[in-house]
Biotite code that builds the C-alpha atoms (Angstrom):
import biotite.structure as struc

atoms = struc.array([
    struc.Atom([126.820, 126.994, 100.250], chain_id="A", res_id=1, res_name="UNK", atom_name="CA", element="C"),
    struc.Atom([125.495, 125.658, 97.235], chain_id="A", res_id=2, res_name="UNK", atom_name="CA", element="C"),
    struc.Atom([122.571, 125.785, 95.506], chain_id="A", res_id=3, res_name="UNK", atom_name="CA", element="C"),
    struc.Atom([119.875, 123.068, 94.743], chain_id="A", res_id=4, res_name="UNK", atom_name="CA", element="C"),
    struc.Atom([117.234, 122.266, 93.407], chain_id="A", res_id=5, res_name="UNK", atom_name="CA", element="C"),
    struc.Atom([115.216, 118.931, 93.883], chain_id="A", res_id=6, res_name="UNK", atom_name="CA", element="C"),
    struc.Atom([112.409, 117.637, 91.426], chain_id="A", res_id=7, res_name="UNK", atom_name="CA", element="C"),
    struc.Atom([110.339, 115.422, 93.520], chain_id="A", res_id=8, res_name="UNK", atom_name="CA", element="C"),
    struc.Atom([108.675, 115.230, 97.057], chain_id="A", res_id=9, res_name="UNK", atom_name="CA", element="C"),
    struc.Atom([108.404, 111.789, 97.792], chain_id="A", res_id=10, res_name="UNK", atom_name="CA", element="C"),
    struc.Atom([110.496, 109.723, 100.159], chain_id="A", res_id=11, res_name="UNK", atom_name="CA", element="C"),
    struc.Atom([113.881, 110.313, 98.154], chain_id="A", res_id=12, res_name="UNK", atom_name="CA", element="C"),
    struc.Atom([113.015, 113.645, 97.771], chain_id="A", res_id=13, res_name="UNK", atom_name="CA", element="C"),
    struc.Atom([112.370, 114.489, 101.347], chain_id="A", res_id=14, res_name="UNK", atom_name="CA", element="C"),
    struc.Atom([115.382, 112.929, 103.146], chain_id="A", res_id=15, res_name="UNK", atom_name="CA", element="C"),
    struc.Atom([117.725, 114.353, 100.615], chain_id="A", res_id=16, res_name="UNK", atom_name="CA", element="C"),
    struc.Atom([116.035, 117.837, 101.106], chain_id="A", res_id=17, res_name="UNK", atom_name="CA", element="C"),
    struc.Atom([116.416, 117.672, 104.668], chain_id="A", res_id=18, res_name="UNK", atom_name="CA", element="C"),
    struc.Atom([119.839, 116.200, 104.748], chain_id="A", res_id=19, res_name="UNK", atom_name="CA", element="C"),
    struc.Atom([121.543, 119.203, 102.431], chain_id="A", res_id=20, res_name="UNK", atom_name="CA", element="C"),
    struc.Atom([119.254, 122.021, 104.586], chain_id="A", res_id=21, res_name="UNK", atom_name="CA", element="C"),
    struc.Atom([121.070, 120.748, 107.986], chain_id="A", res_id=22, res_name="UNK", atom_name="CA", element="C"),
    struc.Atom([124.424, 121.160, 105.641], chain_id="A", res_id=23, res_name="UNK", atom_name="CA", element="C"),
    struc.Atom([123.769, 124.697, 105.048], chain_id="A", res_id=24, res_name="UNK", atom_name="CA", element="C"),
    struc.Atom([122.999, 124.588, 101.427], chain_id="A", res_id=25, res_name="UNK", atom_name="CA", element="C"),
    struc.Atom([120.016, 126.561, 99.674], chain_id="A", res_id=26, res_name="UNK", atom_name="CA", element="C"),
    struc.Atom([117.396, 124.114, 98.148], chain_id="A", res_id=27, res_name="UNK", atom_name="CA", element="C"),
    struc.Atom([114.655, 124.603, 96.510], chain_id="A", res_id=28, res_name="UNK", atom_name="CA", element="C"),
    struc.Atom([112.064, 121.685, 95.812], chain_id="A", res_id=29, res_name="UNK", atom_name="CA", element="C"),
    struc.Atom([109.728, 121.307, 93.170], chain_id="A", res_id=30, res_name="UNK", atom_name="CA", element="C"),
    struc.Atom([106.381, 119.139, 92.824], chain_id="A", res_id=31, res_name="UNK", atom_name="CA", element="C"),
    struc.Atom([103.324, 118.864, 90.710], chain_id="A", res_id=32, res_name="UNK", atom_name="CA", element="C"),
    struc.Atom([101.733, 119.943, 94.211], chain_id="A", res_id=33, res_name="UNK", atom_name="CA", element="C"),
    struc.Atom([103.011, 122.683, 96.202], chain_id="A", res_id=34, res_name="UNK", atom_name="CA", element="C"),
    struc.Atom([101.875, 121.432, 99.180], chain_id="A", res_id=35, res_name="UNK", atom_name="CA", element="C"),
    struc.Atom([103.640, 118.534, 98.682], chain_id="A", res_id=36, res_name="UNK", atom_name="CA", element="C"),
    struc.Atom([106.976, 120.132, 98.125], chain_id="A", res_id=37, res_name="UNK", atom_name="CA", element="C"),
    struc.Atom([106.924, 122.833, 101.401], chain_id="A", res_id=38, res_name="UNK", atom_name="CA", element="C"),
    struc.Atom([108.311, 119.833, 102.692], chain_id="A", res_id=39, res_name="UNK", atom_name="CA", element="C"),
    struc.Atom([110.070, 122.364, 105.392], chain_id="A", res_id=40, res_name="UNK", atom_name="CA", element="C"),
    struc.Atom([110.221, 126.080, 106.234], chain_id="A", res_id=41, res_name="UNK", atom_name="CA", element="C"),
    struc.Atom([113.711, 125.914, 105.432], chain_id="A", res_id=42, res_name="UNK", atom_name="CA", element="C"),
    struc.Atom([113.034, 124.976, 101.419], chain_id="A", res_id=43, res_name="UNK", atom_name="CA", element="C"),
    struc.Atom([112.077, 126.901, 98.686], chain_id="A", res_id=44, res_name="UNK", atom_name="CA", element="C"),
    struc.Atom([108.773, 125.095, 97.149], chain_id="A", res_id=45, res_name="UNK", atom_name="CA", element="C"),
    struc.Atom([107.619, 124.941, 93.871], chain_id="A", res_id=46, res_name="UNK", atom_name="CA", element="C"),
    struc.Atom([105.450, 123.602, 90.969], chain_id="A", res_id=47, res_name="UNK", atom_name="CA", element="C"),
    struc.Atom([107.229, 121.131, 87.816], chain_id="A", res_id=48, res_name="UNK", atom_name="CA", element="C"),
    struc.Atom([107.664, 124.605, 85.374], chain_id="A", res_id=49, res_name="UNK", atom_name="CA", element="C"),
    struc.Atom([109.158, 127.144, 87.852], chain_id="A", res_id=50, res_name="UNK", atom_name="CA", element="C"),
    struc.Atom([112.535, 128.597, 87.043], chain_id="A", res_id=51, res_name="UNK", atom_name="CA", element="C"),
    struc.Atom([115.058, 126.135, 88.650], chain_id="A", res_id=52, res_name="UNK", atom_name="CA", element="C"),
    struc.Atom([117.043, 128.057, 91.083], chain_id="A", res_id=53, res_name="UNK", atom_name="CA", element="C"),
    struc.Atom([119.719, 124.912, 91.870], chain_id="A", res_id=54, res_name="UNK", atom_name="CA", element="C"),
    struc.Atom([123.546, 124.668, 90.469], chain_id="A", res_id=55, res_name="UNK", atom_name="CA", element="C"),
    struc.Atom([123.125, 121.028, 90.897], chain_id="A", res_id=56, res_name="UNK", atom_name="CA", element="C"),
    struc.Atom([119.608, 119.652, 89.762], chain_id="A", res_id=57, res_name="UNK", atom_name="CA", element="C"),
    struc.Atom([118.443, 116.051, 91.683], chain_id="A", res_id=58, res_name="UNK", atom_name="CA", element="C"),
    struc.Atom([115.805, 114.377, 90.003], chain_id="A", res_id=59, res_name="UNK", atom_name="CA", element="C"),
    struc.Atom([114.086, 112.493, 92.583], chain_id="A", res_id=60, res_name="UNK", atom_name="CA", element="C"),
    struc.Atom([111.484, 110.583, 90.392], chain_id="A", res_id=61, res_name="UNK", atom_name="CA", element="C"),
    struc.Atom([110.383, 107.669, 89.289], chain_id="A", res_id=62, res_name="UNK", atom_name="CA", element="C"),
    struc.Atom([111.795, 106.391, 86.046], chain_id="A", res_id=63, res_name="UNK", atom_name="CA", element="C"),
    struc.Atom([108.429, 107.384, 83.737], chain_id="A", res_id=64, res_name="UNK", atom_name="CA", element="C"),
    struc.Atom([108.307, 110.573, 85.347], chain_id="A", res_id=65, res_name="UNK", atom_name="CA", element="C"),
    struc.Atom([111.532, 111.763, 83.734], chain_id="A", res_id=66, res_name="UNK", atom_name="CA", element="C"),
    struc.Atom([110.740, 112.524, 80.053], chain_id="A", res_id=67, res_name="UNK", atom_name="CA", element="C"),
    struc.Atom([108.358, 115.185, 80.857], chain_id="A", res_id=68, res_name="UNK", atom_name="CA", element="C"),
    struc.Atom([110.309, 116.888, 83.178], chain_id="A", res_id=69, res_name="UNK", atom_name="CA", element="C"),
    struc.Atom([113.047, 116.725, 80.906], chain_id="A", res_id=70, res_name="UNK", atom_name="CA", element="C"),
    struc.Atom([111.028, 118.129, 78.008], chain_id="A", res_id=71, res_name="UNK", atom_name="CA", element="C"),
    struc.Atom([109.363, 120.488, 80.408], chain_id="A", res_id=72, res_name="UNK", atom_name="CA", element="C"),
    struc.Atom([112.763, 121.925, 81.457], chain_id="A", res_id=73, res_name="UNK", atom_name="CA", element="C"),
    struc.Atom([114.847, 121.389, 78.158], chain_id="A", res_id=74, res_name="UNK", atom_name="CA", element="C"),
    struc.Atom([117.339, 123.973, 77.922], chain_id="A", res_id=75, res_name="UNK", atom_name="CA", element="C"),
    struc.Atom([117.193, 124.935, 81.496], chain_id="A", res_id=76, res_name="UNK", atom_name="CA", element="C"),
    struc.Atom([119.379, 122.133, 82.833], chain_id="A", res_id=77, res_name="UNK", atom_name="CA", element="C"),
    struc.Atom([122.059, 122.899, 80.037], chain_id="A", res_id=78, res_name="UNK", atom_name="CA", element="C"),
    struc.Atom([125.344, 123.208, 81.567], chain_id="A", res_id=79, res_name="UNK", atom_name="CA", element="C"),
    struc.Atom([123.986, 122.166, 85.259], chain_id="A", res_id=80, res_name="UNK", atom_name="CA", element="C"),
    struc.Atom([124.726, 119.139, 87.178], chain_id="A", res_id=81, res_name="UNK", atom_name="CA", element="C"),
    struc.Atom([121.891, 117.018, 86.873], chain_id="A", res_id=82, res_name="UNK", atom_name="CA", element="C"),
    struc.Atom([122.013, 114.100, 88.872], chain_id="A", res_id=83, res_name="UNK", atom_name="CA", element="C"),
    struc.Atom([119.767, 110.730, 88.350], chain_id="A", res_id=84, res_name="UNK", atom_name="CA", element="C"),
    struc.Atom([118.674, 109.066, 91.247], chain_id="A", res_id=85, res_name="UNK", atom_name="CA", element="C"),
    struc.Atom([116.459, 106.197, 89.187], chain_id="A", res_id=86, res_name="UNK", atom_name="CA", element="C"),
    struc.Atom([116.444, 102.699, 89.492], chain_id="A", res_id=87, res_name="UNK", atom_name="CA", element="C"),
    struc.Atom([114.244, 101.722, 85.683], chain_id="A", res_id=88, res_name="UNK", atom_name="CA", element="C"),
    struc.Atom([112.478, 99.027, 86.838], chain_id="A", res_id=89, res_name="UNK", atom_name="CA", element="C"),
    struc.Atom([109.321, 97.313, 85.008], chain_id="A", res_id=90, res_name="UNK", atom_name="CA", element="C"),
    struc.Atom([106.769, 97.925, 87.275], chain_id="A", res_id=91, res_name="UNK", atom_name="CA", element="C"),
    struc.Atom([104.758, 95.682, 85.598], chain_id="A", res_id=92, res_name="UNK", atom_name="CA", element="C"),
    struc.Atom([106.979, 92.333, 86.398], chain_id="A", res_id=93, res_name="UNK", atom_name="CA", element="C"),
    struc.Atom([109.608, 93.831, 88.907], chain_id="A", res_id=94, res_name="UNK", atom_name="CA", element="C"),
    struc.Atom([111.579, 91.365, 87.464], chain_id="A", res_id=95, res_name="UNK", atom_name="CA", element="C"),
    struc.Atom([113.472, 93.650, 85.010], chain_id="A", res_id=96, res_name="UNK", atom_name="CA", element="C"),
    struc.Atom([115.186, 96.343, 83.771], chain_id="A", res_id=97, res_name="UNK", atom_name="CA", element="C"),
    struc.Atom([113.467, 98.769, 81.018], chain_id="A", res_id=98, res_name="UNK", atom_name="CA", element="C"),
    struc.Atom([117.010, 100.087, 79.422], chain_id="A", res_id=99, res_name="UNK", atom_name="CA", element="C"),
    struc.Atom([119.185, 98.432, 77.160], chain_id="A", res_id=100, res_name="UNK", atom_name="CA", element="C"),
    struc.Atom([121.932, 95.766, 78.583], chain_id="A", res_id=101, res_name="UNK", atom_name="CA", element="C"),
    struc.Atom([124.552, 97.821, 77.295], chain_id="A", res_id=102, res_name="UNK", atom_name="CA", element="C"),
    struc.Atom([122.877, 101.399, 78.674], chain_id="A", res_id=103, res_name="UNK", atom_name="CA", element="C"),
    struc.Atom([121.314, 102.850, 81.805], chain_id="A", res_id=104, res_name="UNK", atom_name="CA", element="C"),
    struc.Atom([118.766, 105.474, 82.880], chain_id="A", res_id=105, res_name="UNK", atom_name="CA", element="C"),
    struc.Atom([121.688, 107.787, 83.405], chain_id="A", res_id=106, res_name="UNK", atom_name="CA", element="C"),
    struc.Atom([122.718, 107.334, 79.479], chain_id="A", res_id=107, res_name="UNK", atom_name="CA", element="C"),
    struc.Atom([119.639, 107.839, 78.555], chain_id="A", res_id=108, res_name="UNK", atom_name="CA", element="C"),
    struc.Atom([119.460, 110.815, 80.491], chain_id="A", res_id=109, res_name="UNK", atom_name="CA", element="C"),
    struc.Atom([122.751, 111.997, 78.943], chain_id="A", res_id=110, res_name="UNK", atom_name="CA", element="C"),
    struc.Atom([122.117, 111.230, 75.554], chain_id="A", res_id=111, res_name="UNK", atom_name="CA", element="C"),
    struc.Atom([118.584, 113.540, 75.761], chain_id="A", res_id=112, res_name="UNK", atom_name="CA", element="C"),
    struc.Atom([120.729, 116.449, 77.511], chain_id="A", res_id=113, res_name="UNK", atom_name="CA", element="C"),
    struc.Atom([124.205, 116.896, 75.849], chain_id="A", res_id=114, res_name="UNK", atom_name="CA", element="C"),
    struc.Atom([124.742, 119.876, 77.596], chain_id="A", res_id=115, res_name="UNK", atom_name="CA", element="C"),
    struc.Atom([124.319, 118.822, 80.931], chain_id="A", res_id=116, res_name="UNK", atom_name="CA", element="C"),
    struc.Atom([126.951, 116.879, 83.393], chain_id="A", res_id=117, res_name="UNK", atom_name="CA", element="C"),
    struc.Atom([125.111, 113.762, 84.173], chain_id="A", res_id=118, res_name="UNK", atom_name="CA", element="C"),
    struc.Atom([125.761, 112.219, 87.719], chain_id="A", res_id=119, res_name="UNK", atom_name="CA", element="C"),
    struc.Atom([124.378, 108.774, 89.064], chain_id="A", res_id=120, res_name="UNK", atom_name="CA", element="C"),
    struc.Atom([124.325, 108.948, 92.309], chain_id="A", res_id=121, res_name="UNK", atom_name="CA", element="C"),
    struc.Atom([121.669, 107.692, 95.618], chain_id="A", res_id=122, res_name="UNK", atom_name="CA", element="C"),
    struc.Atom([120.147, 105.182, 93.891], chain_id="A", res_id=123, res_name="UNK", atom_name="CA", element="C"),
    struc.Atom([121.748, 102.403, 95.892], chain_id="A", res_id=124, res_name="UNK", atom_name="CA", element="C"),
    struc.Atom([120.611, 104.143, 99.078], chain_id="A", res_id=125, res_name="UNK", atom_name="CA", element="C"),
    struc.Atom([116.837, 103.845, 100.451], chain_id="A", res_id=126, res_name="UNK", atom_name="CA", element="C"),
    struc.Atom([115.293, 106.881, 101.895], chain_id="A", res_id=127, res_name="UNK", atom_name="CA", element="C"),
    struc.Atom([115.548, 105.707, 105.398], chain_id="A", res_id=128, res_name="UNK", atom_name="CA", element="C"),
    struc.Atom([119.705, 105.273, 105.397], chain_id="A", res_id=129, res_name="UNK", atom_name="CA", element="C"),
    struc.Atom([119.767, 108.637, 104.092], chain_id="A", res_id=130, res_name="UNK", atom_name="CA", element="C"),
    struc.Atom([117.691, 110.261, 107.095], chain_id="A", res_id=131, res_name="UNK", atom_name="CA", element="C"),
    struc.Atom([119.534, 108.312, 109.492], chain_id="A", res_id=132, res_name="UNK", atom_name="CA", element="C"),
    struc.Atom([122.891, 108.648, 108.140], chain_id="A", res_id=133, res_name="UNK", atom_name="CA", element="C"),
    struc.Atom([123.856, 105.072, 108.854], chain_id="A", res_id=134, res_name="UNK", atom_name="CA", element="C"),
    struc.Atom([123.053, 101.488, 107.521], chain_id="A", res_id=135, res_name="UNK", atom_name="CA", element="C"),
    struc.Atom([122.983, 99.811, 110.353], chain_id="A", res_id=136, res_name="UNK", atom_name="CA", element="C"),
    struc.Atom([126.012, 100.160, 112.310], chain_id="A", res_id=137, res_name="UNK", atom_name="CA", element="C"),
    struc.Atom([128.161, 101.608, 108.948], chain_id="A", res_id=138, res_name="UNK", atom_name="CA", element="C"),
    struc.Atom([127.686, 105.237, 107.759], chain_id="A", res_id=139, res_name="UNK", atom_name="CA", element="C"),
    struc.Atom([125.692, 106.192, 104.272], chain_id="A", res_id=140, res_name="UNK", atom_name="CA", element="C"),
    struc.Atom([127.816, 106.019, 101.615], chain_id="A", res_id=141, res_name="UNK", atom_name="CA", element="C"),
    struc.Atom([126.712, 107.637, 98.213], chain_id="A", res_id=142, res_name="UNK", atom_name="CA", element="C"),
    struc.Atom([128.341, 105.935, 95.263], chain_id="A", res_id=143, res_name="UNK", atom_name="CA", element="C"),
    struc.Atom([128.988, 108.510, 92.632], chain_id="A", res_id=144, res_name="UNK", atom_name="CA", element="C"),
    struc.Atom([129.354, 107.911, 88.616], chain_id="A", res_id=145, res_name="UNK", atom_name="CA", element="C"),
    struc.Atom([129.813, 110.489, 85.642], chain_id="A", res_id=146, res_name="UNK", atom_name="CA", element="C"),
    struc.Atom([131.972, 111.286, 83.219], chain_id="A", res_id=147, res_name="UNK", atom_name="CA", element="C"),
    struc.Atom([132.716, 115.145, 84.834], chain_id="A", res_id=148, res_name="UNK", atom_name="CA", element="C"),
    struc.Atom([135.354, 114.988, 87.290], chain_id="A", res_id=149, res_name="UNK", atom_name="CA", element="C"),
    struc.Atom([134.396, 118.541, 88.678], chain_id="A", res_id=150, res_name="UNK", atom_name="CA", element="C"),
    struc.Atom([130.365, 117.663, 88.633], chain_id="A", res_id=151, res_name="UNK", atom_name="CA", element="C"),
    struc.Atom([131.086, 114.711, 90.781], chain_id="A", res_id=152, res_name="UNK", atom_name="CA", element="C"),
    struc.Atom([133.469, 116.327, 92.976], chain_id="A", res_id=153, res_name="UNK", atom_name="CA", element="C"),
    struc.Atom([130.942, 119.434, 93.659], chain_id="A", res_id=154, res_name="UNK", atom_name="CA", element="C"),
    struc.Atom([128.116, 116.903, 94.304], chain_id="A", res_id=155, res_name="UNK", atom_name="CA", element="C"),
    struc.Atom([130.370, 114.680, 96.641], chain_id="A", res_id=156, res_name="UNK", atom_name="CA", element="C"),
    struc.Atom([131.190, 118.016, 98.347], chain_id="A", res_id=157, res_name="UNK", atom_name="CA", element="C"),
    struc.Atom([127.427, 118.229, 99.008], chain_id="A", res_id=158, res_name="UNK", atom_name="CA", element="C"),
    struc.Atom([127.170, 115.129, 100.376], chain_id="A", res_id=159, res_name="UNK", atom_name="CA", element="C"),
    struc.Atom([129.800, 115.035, 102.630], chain_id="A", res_id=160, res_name="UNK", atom_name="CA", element="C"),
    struc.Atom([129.272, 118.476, 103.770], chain_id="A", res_id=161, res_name="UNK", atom_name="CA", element="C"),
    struc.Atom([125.684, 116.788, 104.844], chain_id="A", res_id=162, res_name="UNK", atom_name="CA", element="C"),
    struc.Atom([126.599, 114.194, 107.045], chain_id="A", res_id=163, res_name="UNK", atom_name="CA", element="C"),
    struc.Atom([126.905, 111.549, 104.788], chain_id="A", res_id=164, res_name="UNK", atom_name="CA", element="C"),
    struc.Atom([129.937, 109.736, 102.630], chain_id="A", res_id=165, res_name="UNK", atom_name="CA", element="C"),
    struc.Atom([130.284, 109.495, 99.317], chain_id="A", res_id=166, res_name="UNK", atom_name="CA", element="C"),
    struc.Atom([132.761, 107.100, 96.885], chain_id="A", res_id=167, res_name="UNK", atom_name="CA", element="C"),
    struc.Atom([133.361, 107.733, 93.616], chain_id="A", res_id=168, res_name="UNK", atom_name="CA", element="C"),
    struc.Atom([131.869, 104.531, 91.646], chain_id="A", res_id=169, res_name="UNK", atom_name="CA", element="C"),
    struc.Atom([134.082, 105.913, 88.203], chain_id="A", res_id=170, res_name="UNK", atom_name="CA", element="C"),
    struc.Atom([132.492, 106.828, 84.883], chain_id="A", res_id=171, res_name="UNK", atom_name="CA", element="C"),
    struc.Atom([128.879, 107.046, 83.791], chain_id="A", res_id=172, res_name="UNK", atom_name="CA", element="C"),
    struc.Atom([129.297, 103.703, 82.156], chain_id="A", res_id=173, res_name="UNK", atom_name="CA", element="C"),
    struc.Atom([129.743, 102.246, 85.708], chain_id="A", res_id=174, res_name="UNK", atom_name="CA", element="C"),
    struc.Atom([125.484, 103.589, 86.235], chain_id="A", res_id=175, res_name="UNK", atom_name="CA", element="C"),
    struc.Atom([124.373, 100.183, 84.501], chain_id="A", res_id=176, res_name="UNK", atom_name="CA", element="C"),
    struc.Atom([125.946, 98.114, 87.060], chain_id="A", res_id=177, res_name="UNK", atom_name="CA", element="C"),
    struc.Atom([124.709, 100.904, 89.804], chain_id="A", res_id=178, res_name="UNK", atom_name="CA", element="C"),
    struc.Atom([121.242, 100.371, 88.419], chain_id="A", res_id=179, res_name="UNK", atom_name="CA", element="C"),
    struc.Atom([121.830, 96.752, 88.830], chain_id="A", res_id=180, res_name="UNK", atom_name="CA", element="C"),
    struc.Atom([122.473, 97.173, 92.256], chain_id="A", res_id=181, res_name="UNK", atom_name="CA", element="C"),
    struc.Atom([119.715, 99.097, 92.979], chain_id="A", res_id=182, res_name="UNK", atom_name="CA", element="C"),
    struc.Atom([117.168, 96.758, 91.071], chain_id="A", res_id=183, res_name="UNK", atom_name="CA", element="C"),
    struc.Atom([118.789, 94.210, 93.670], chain_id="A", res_id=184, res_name="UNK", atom_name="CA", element="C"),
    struc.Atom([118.089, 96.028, 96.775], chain_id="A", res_id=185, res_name="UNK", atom_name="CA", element="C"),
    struc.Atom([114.599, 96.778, 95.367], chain_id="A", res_id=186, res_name="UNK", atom_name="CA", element="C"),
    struc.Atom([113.607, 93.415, 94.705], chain_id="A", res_id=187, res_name="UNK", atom_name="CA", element="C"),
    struc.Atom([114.845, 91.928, 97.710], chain_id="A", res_id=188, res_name="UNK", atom_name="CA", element="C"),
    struc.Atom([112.845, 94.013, 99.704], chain_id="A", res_id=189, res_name="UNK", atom_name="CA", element="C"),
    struc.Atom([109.769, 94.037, 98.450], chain_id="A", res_id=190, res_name="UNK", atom_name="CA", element="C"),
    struc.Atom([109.868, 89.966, 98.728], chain_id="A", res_id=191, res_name="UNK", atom_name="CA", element="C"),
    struc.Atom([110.669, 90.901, 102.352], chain_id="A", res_id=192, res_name="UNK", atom_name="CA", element="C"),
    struc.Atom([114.193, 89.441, 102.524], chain_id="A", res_id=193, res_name="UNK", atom_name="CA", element="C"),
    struc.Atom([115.469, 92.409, 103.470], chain_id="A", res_id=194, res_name="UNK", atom_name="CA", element="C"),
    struc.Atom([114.124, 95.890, 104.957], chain_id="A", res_id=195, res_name="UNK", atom_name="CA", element="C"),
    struc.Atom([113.390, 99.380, 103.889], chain_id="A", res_id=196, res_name="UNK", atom_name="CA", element="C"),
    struc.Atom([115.313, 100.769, 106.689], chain_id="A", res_id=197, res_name="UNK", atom_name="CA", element="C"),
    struc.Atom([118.569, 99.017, 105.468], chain_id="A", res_id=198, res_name="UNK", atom_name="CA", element="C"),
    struc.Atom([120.627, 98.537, 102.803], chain_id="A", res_id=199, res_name="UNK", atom_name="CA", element="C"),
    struc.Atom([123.910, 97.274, 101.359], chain_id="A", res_id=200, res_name="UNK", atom_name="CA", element="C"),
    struc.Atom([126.352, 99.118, 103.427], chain_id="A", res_id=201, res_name="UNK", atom_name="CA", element="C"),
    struc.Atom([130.299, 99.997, 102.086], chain_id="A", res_id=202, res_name="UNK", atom_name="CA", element="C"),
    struc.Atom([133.217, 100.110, 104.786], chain_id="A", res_id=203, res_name="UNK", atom_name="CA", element="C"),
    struc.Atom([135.431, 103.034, 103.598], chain_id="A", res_id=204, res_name="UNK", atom_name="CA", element="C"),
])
């Protein structure tokens, strides 16, 4: 069993919560609203300043939500798995993306917490493929990047051990072009060409 803890209650949040309870891990998920995040009997909740309780940290936020949880938690996630789940999209256009061209959210991410093993990882999955475990006929797969070969080997552990698959995408460099998929499956569903239930889908 491993512990972890989830920042964010929203759709991502939710299924991911759910998905490591039925593997038998211990998760604990924190909100700016405790309601929000008793998402299930079977999580710890919690407000954004609690003591994180999680091995492996999932920030399950929108892009401009993660400086101030990162300067809320600081020194906390030093030495943790944190793992960055963010597609940095301008909101304003959804026609771009708000990092560099030669950088990602997951750099960015690094580069504010040396200490920490940054992971990219779920951010080419929509909430619904997670839940169900399948894109269509294919099963989830979870492509995994990071430069720590034990933080992305604990967190593909994780993912296996809850029902889904996971692939390891390579280094943390490899998050710009994850990013790039994301920003993809984003856009083409919300012009309608594809659907939120869905997905790209990898046969392992």
């Amino acid at each position: 069993m491993t512990a972890i803890s989830i920042i964010g209650a929203g759709n991502m949040g939710s299924a991911i919560a759910n998905r490591l309870v039925n593997g038998g891990h211990s998760v604990q998920v924190i909100a700016r609203d405790i309601e929000k995040a008793r998402i299930s009997e079977a999580v710890s909740a919690g407000v954004v300043g609690d003591e994180l309780t999680g091995d492996i940290v999932i920030l399950a936020l929108p892009y401009p939500a993660i400086d101030d949880v990162l300067s809320t938690y600081g020194n906390q996630l030093n030495g943790k798995t944190v793992v960055d789940l963010t597609n940095p999209l301008d909101f304003s256009t959804f026609d771009a993306l708000v990092v560099p061209a030669d950088s990602s959210a997951a750099a960015e991410i690094q580069a504010k917490l040396p200490a920490a093993n940054v992971v990219k990882a779920f951010n080419t999955n929509f909430a619904a493929t997670l839940a169900s475990g399948t894109v269509g006929q294919t099963p989830t797969v979870v492509l995994v990047a990071g430069d720590s070969a034990e933080a992305k080997a604990s967190l593909s552990d994780v993912i296996v051990s809850a029902g889904l698959q996971a692939t390891d995408a390579g280094s943390l460099k490899r998050a710009r072009e994850l990013e790039g998929l994301g920003f993809l499956q984003l856009t083409l569903a919300a012009n309608e060409k594809t659907s939120w239930t869905t997905g790209f889908a990898l046969e392992k």
